[in-house]
C-alpha positions in Angstrom: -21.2 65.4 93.9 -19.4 65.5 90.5 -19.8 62.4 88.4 -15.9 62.4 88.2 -15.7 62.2 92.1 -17.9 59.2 92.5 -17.5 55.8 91.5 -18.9 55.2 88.1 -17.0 58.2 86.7 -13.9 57.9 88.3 -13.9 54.1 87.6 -14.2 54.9 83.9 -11.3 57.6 83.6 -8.9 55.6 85.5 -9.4 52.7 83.5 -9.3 54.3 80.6 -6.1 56.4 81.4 -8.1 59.6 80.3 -8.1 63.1 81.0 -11.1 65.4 81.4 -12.1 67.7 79.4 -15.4 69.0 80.8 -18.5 67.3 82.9 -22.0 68.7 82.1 -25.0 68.3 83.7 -27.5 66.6 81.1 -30.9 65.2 80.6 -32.7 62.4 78.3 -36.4 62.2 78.0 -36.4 64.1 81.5 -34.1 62.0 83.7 -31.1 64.0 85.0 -27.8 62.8 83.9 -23.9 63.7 83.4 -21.8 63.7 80.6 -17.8 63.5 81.2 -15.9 64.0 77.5 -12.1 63.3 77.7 -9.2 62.8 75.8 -7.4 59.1 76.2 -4.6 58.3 74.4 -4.7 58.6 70.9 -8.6 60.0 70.6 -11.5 61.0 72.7 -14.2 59.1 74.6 -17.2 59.9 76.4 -19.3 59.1 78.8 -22.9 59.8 80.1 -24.6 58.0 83.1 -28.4 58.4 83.9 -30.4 57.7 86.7 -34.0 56.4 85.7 -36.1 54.8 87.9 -33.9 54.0 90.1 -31.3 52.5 87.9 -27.7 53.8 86.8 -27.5 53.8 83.0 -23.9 54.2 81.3 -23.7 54.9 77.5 -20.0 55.2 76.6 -18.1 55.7 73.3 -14.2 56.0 72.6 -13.4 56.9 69.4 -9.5 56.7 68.1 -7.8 58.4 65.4 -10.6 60.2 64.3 -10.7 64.0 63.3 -11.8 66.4 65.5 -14.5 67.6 63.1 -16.5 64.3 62.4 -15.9 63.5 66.6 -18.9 65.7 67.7 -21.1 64.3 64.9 -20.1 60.6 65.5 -20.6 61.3 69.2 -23.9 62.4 69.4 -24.9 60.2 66.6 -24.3 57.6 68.9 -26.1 58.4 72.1 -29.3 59.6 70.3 -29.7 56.4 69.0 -30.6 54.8 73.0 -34.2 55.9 74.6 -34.8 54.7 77.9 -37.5 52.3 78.2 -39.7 52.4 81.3 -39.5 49.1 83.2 -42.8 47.3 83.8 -41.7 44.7 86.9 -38.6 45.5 89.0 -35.8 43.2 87.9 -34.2 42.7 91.4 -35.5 39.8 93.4 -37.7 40.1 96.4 -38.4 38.1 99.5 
């Protein structure tokens, strides 16, 4: 199933009024992920959503009135700076 079939990513383009550009099948530090780039009103945004270890992860960025040529840059700039970390105890509680 696409990302922008499901849930998470049609969630986020509805409520962000957004059109879709592309959705590519991604990966960080091995975990499979998806990255939806689209075009809202007056700039771009993007989004990427990872599962690791059984979690959903969602990095997103909008950026607005910025120049297509400094958009990529700022964009990636942006989601290289997050590294998963690896969960020692599961969060959720247990009975």
């Amino acid at each position: 199933m696409r990302y922008g079939e499901d849930l998470p990513g049609r969630g986020f383009l509805k409520g962000a009024q957004a059109k879709l550009e592309r959705e590519t099948n991604i990966s960080m530090d091995g975990h499979p992920g998806r990255e939806l780039r689209m075009r809202v009103y007056g700039g771009a945004a993007s989004l990427r959503l990872f599962l690791i270890s059984g979690r959903l992860y969602q990095l997103a960025i909008t950026l607005i009135d910025k120049k297509a040529t400094s958009e990529e840059e700022t964009i990636e700039k942006f989601f290289k700076s997050f590294k998963p970390a690896t969960p020692s105890k599961s969060i959720a509680l247990r009975r």
